[in-house]
KOLDO-842515 format. One record per residue (C-alpha): x, y, z. Coordinates in steps of 0.5 Angstrom, whole numbers, plus 500, padded with zeros to 3 digits. Example, Ala and Ser with C-alpha at 12.3 -4.5 7.8 and 13.67 -1.06 7.14 Angstrom:
525491516/527498514/
# end
This chain:
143477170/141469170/146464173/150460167/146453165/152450163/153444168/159440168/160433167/160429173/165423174/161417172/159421166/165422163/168414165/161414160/164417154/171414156/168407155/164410149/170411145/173405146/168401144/170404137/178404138/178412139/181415146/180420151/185425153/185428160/188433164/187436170/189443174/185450177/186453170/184461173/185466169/185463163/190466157/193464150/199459154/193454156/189455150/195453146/197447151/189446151/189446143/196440143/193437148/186435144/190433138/193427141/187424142/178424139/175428146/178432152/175433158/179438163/178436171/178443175/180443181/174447186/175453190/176449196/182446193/185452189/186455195/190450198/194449193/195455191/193460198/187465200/188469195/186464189/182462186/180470182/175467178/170461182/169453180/163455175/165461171/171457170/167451168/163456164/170459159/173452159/167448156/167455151/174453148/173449141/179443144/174441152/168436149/167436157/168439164/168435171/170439177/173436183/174437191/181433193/188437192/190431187/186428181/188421183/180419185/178422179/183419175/182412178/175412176/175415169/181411166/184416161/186413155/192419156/194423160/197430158/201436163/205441161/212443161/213445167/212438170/217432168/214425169/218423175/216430178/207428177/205427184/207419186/199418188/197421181/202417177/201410180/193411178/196413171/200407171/195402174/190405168/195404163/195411161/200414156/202420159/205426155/208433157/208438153/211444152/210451156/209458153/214461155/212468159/205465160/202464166/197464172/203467176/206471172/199476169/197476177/204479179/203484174/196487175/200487182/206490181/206498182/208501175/214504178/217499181/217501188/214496193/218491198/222487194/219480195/224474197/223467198/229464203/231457202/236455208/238448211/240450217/241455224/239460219/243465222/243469214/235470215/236473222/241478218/236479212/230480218/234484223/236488216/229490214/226491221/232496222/230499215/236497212/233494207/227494203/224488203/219483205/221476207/215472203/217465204/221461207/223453205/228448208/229441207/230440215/224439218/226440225/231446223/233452227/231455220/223453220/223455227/226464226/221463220/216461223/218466230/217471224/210470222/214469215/210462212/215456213/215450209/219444209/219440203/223433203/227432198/229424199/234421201/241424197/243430202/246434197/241433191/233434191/228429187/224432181/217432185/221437191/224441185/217442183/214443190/219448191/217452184/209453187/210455194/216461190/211462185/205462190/208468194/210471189/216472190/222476186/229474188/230468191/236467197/240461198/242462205/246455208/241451203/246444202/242442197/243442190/237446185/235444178/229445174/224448174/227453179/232455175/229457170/223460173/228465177/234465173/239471174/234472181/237466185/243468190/247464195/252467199/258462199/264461205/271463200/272468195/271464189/272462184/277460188/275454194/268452191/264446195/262444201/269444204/271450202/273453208/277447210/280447204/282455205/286453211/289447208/292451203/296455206/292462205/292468209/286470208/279467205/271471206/265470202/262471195/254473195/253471186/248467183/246461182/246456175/247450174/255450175/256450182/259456186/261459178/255464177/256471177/259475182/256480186/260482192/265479196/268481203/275478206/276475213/284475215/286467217/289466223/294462226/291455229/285457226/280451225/273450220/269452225/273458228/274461222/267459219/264463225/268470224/266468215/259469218/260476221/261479214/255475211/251477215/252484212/253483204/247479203/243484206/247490202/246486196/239485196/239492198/241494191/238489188/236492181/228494179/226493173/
# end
């Protein structure tokens, strides 16, 4: 069978058709990403975002680009055949193709009247290089809405995913610290206490004890710098900690002495499948000081609480609990490290009845 003749557009070309449309006051939409494996959630994205303006053209990330954004695995379908199905779509005018992870060279270069993305990103949360050269050529961007259970992710887990369910359970751990809980989930797994596969693993702590089990492991280990704020996580490192969970498919993710504070996108896209495990036997003695606080008031015992994590802090649903007696002249640290001990056997007992669907 003969090779495709459509041929994408190249940069200098589309800046072309930008200045066109200007010069009789109409405008250029753009928008960017790898666009595999292409279904109705990109088509209607595709649609909304031709609307806004008189022509689009989509800039596809190349093969060399998709796989490091997005692992070896990908791209299913290579850079041409891409370009080939997006410039058949009645809302693409034009396809270009780039080789950087951003689009920021092409962005400067083009100039688009406006830029669109879709609702998995919020202005705050695009790449600070991409939006600076959006800034610096005026463009008006917009974020438009998601289809809900539409996307690359999703249709791949599916053609993957046995159809009795059976399999490792794939988990994704996020800690801040020493770490001590992956060890646990690892040592549960390789003594076949639980059937799983620790898939990533993400801290916020570049140099943490941590990254260091994880990598020892040979589980991939990344460090996403959340800014300043240690509690709290900016928009771009919420979005860069949905890809790398995304990208590794994971099912479940756990909190294991992660200090930081998770919002959007993560919580939806892995709602009633983020777990912690919390020092006290909530709902009482929630926060960062809860063991402290056990002491403080007196109580004769505390322990720990797996549950699930919302957007209330320490107040989603229960999962398991285990108590640890306080003894007297105990300190935080004392008591923490006996906590610990029983932490490291719920979080494994959990994950090992984790429901199948």
């Amino acid at each position: 069978m003969p090779e495709p003749t459509y041929q994408p557009m190249t940069p200098a070309e589309v800046r072309v058709l930008r200045d066109e449309l200007d010069a009789k006051g109409k405008k250029l939409v753009f928008t960017n990403g790898c666009f595999d494996l292409l279904h109705a959630g990109h088509v209607r994205y595709l649609n909304q975002a031709r609307a806004l303006g008189d022509a689009m053209v989509v800039a596809l990330n190349s093969d060399a680009s998709v796989r490091e954004l997005k692992g070896p695995s990908r791209p299913v379908n290579r850079e041409r055949d891409r370009a080939e199905v997006m410039a058949a779509l009645r809302a693409v005018d034009a396809v270009v193709i780039f080789g950087d992870k951003r689009a920021t060279a092409l962005i400067e270069e083009i100039r688009p009247h406006i830029y669109a993305k879709g609702g998995d990103y919020t202005v705050d949360s695009l790449n600070p290089e991409e939006l600076a050269a959006l800034k610096s050529a005026r463009s008006q961007i917009s974020i438009l809405p998601l289809v809900a259970g539409r996307s690359t992710t999703n249709t791949i887990e599916r053609m993957m995913k046995p159809a009795d369910g059976s399999g490792p359970l794939r988990l994704g751990v996020l800690g801040s610290g020493v770490g001590s809980n992956l060890k646990a989930i690892l040592q549960a797994i390789e003594e076949h206490a639980l059937d799983a596969e620790v898939v990533v693993a993400i801290s916020d702590e570049k140099d943490s004890t941590f990254l260091k089990t994880a990598k020892a492991a040979h589980v991939p280990a990344h460090f996403v710098d959340g800014g300043h704020n240690p509690r709290r996580f900016n928009d771009a490192a919420h979005k860069e900690i949905a890809e790398h969970l995304q990208r590794a498919q994971v099912e479940v993710v756990v909190l294991a002495g992660f200090m930081r504070i998770l919002k959007e996108p993560v919580l939806t896209a892995y709602a009633d499948r983020i777990v912690n495990v919390h020092p006290s036997l909530l709902p009482m003695f929630k926060g960062a000081r809860a063991v402290q606080d056990a002491i403080d008031e007196g109580e004769l015992e505390t322990g720990c609480t797996v549950h699930l994590v919302t957007s209330e802090i320490d107040a989603g649903r229960i999962l398991a609990q285990a108590t640890v007696p306080i003894l007297v002249g105990d300190t935080a640290e004392v008591l923490h490290q006996r906590i610990k001990v029983e932490e490291h056997k719920l979080l494994p007992k959990v994950l090992s009845e984790w429901p199948r669907k």
